[in-house]
Phi, psi and omega in degrees: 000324195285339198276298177333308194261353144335277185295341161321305194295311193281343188255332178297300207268348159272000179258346173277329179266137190344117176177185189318304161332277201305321201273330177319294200270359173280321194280307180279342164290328202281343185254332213247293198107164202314312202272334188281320177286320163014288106017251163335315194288321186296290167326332179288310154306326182293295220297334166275347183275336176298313180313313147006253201285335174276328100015275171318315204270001171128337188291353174269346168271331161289350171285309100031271171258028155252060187304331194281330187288351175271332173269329162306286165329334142297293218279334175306306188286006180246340152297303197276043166237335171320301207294301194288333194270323156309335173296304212255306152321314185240013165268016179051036197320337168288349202254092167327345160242034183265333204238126159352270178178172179314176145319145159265187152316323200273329180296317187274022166284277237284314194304346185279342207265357154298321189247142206281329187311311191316312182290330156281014158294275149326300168302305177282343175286297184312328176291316154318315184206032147271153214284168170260111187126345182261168163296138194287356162290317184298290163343300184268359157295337211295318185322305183282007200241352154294304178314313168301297162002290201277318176308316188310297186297316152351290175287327177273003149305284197315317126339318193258325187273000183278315187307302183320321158309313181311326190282006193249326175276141163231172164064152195266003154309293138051271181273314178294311198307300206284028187235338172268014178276270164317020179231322181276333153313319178309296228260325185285020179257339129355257128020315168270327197271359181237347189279000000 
């Protein structure tokens, strides 16, 4: 139980705190809106609780003994958060027929495997505070399926304050300004995959 509420504890605040997800699922609730983001907020969870369980199966020891496959996954993941923060800047990301739609599920699943907070994330959870005394699958569902737990609402904070936002802004100055914000929020998460 004291290991249970560790990671609980250990998953609200990597999962609360500022980073790709989050200026991501800030950004689209505030273009799209909350409920429409949805979607995103679930994938965004599956995709760590999967990160998880691939984590579990061994994939964290090879970061360990490759260092070079951990700096290649920096500069991909410091392109594509480039890539994206240049998108969410010259797509006018607040303006609602500027942008497609949201992340579905499967895209903000997939957005996990880019992103390093998450693969740190994933990694301190599973090494840490799977429990001891279970078989190590059962363990390591029990990590990932607390990691989702805990993610859902997180990602639906972060999402429901992007909708708020949208409803607190007029005008498209406004809206360009809080939309280069968030882009400049993006691209400084950058910044964390080399810190």
């Amino acid at each position: 139980m004291e290991t249970l509420l560790a990671l609980v504890g250990f998953a609200f605040v990597s999962s609360v705190t500022p980073g790709p997800n989050n200026v991501l699922l800030w950004a689209s609730g505030a273009s799209f809106g909350f409920r429409a983001t949805l979607r995103h907020v679930l994938g965004t969870a599956l995709g760590i609780g999967a990160m998880a369980l691939v984590v579990a199966a061994g994939v964290g020891t090879l970061f360990t003994a490759v260092p070079e496959v951990g700096f290649v996954m920096k500069l991909g993941a410091s392109a594509y958060l480039l890539y994206l923060a240049y998108r969410i800047a010259g797509a006018r990301a607040l303006e609602r027929g500027e942008l497609a739609r949201p992340l579905g599920r499967v895209q903000a699943a997939s957005f996990q495997a880019v992103n390093p907070k998450a693969w740190i994330f994933a990694l301190g959870a599973g090494t840490t505070f799977r429990p001891v005394g279970y078989p190590v699958i059962v363990g390591s569902l029990l990590v990932a399926l607390t990691m989702v737990v805990v993610v859902i609402p997180t990602a639906a904070l972060w999402s429901s304050a992007g909708g708020a936002l949208s409803r607190l802004i007029a005008g498209d100055r406004t809206r360009r300004a809080v939309s280069l914000v968030l882009a400049v929020l993006l691209a400084a998460t950058v910044v964390y995959v080399w810190v």
